[in-house]
N, C-alpha and C positions, 0 to 999 in steps of 0.2 A: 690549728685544726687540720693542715695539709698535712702535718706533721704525722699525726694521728694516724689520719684516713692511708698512708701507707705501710704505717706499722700492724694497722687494725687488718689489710690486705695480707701482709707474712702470716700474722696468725691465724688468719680464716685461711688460707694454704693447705691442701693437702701435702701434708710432709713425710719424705721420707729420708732416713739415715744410715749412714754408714763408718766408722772407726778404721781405716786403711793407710798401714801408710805412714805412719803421727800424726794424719791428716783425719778432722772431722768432715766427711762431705753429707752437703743436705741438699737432696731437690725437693722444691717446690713445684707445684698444680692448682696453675690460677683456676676460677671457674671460667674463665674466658677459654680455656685450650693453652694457654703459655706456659713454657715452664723455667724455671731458672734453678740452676746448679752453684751453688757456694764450697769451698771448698775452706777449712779453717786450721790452723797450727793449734794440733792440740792442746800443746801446754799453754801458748800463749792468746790464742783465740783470735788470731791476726787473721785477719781476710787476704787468703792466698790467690783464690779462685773466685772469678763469678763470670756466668757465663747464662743464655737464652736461647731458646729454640721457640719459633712457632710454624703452625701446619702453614699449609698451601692454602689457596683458594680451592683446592680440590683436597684437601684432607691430608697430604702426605706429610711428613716430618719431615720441616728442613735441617740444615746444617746447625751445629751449633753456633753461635757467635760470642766469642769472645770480648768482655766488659773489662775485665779486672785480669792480672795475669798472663802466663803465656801458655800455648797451645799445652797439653798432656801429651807424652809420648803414646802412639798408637799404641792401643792396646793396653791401656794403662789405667784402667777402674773406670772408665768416663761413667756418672752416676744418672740414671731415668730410670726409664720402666725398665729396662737391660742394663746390667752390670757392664758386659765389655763390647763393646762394637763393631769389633775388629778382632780377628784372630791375630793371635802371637803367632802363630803357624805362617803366615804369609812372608813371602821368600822377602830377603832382603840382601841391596846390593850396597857394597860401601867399598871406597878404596883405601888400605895401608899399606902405603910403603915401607922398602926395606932398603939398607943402605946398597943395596945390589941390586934391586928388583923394583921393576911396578911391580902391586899385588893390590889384587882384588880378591874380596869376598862375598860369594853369595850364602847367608845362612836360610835354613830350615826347609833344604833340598832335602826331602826323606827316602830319596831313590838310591839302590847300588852304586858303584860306583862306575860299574862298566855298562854303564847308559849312557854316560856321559861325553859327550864331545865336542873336542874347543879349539878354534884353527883362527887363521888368518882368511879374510878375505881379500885378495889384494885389488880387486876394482875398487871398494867402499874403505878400504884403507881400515878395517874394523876389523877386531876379535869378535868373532862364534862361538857363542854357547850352545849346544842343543843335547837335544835328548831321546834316545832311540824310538822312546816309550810316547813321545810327542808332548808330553806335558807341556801344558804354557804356563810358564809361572810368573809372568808378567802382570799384575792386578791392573784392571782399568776398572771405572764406575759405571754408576749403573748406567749411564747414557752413554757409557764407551770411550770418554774421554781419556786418555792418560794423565797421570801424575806430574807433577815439575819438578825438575833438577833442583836440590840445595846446596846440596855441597858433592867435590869435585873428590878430596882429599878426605879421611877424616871418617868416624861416627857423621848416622846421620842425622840431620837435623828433627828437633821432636815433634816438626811438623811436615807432610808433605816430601820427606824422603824417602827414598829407596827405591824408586824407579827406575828399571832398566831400557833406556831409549835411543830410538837413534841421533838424539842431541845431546848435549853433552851438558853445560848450561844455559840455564834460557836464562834467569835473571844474575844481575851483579850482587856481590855482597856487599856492594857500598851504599847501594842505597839506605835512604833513612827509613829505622826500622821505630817504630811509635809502638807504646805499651803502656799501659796502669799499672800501678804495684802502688798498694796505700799503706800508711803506716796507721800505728793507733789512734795518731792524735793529725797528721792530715790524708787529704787525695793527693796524690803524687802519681807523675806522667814522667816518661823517660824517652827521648828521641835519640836514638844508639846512629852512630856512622852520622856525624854533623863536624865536619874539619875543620870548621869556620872558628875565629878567637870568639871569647866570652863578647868582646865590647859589640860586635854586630848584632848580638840577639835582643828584642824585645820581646815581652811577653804582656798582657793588659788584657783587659775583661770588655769585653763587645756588650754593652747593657741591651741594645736592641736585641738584637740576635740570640741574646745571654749564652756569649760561648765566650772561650778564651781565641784568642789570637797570640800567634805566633809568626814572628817576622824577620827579615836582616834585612839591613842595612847597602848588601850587596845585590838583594835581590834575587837569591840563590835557594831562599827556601823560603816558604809561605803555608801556614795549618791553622784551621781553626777547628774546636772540640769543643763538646759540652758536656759539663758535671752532669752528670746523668741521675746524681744522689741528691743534688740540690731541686733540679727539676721533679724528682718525685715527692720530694717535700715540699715544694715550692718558697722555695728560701729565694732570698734574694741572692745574686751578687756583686761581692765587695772588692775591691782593687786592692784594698789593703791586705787582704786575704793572701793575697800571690804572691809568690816569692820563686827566683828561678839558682839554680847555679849549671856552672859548666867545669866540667873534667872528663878528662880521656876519651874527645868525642861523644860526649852524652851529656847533651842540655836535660838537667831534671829539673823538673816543673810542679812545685808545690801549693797546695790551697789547705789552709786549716781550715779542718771542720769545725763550723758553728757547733753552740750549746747546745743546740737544738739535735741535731746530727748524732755527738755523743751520747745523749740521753736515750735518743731513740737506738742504738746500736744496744750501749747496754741493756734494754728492757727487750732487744729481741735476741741477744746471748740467754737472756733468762728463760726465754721462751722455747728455746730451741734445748733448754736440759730438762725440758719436760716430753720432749720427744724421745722413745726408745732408739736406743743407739745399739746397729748390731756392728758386727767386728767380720773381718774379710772372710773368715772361716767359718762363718755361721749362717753363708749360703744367704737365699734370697732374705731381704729386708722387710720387717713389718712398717704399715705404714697406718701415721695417726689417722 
């Protein structure tokens, strides 16, 4: 019955689609105000993407939050009632070095070039960018906060980069990075940046709680998560279900899905090829 009652919810959904990419993206509109974003491999119909928003207590739209998957590069189709979120326009800063040089680059500066000027400040120990024209091409949000450092070196990261600051990095890149990526046939979780050997890791099903636990032996890292596909169906869970491995720093952490799961996945693939599907070049989307 639980099973049902959230398939029976996709399909009462307001749906809308889009072809981008080789990616199928569909959001949904709960009647509640929720919406949820999928994103699929078109050939193979592999769940790439999912992700939720809901309003405020006062109406606004919050942030997306990521389920399944990893962030989308700004600017990069995010699918709702707007296509893109963020302009590609917005200045971006990243550093590549050369075998002789720092070097940095700021793109999608549209200004001449003799606006431009860039010095040493020797009290703050900082290079100067400015511009005659006064432009600020620093993006902050809507409540003024700035952006955080990802990366130092390098392209920047697809989420939360390109900010020009006066700190350099705020967080490590060692820390433990946690993410979903499911396969056909399970749910699979990946904890990136974990040095510790295979034999320290446990992993086991919290029945009270119904989350997984994740633990060592050292003491050094501790998480617990919950299948958020079983809680919608209300499925039990099984211990036997879980299985973990470790390589190159990343504990991955697998649950096959129940009969149940797969059955309901394929009868909402079927569902979703009865919704019109546009393609990135054919402008705003109709929606069922």
């Amino acid at each position: 019955m639980a099973v049902t009652g959230w398939l029976e919810s996709l399909r009462a959904a307001e749906k809308t689609a889009l072809l981008q990419d080789g990616r199928r993206k569909v959001h949904y509109l709960f009647p509640d105000g929720k919406e949820m974003a999928e994103e699929y491999d078109e050939k193979t119909s592999e769940l790439l993407v999912r992700k939720w928003r809901v309003k405020s207590a006062l109406g606004a739209l919050g942030q997306w939050q990521i389920e399944v998957g990893e962030p989308a590069p700004h600017g990069a189709g995010n699918l709702g009632p707007e296509l893109i979120k963020e302009s590609n326009a917005n200045p971006i800063f990243m550093r590549k070095d050369t075998k002789t040089c720092f070097q940095w680059r700021i793109r999608n500066l549209p200004y001449p070039k003799d606006v431009y000027s860039v010095c040493v400040d020797q009290t703050e120990r900082r290079v100067v960018v400015r511009t005659t024209n006064k432009k600020k091409w620093r993006v902050k949000s809507a409540l003024g906060a700035l952006g955080q450092w990802q990366i130092e070196v390098g392209e920047p990261a697809p989420h939360g980069a390109g900010n020009l600051g006066p700190e350099l990095i705020k967080e490590s890149n060692a820390n433990p990075i946690f993410m979903r990526k499911d396969t056909k046939t399970c749910f699979q979780w990946r904890i990136r940046n974990l040095p510790y050997p295979k034999d320290v890791y446990s992993v086991c099903v919290d029945q009270t709680e119904r989350r997984v636990v994740v633990r060592t032996t050292n003491k050094k890292y501790y998480k617990k998560f919950s299948i958020t596909d079983l809680d919608r169906y209300q499925l039990p869970l099984d211990d036997s279900l879980l299985s973990f491995a470790y390589a190159n720093c990343t504990l991955i952490i697998s649950y096959q899905k129940p009969k149940e799961v797969l059955v309901a996945e394929s009868e909402l693939q079927k569902e979703l090829k009865k919704v019109k599907m546009a393609h990135s070049s054919d402008g705003d989307c109709k929606t069922q």
